[in-house]
N, C-alpha and C positions, 0 to 999 in steps of 0.2 A: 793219171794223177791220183794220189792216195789220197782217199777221203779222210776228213780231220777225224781226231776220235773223240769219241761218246763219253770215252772213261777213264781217269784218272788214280791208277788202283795206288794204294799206300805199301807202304808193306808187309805189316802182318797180314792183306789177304795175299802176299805172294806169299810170305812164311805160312800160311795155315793151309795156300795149294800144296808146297812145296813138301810140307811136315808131317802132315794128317794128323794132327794132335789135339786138335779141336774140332772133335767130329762134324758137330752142327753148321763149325764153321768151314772148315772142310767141304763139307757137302758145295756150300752157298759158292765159295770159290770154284770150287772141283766145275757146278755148273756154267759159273762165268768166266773162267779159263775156256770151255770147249766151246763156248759161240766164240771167244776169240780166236781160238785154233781154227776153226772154218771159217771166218771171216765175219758173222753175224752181228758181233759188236766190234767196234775197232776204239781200239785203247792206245796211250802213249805212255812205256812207263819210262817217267823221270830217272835221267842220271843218277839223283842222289838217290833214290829208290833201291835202282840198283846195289850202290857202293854200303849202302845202307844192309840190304838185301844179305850181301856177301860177307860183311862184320859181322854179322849177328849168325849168320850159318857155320862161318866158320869158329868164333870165339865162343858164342857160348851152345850151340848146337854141335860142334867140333867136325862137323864136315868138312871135310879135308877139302883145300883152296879148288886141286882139279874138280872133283865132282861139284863143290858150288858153280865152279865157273861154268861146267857143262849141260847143269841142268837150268840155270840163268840163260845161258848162251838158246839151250832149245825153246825158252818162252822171247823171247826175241825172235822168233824165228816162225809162231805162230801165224797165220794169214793177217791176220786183224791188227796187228801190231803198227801201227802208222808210223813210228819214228822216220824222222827222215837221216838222224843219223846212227841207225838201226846195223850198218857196215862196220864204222867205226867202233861203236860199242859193244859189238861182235867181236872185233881183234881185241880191243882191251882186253874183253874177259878170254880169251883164247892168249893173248899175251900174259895176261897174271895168272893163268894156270901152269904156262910153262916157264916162267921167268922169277928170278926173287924179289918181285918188285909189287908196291902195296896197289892199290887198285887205282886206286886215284893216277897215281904216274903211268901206267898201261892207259888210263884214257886219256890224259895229255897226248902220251908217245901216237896213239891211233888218233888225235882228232887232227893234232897234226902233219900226220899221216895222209888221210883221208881231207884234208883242208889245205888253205893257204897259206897257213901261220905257222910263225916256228915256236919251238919251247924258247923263254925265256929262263932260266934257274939257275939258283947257286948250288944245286944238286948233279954232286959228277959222276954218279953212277945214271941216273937219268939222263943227261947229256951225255953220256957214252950210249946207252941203250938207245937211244932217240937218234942219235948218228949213223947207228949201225944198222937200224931199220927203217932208216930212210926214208921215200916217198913211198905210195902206191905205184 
């Protein structure tokens, strides 16, 4: 069983591991990302963190959607990372890297996915893409 986490990071310290643009803070992160990578501290980062995370990489840093989603994707992936639905927020960001679809609707389509509920929406490109990728 995953032990609950310790830390609840916001997201400038993910933008400032993810950017190096503020060095001092950079560092501070750089260091509390690798306890998280080996498991040392264990973190949960929040949904909106996330979709938050990927607005701002992409819009105003102009990181193209795959590489946000990829390098997102690999801090999910850390040891320490406790989410328990750390799967499903996996395929979103692997879904909005390869799909035209904004981030939000890739995590409906995966939580769905990965759960027991169906999408509700008056959006029928969502409700087409949500049909077509089915269950796990």
């Amino acid at each position: 069983m995953a032990k609950s986490a310790n830390f609840l990071p916001d997201t400038n310290v993910v933008l400032r591991y993810l950017m190096r643009d503020v060095p001092e803070q950079f560092q501070l992160a750089a260091d509390f990302f690798e306890q998280v990578r080996t498991g040392k501290k264990k973190m949960l980062i929040l949904e909106s963190i996330l979709v938050e995370s990927v607005y701002i990489l992409t819009k105003f840093y102009q990181v193209p959607k795959k590489e946000a989603a990829e390098v997102l994707n690999g801090l999910l992936q850390y040891r320490g990372v406790v989410n328990k639905d750390k799967a499903a927020l996996s395929a979103a960001l692997s879904l909005y890297a390869e799909k035209n679809l904004d981030l939000v609707d890739c995590v409906l389509i995966a939580q769905a996915q990965y759960g027991t509920a169906e999408i509700f929406s008056f959006d029928k490109a969502l409700n087409k893409e949500a049909v077509k990728m089915g269950p796990v």
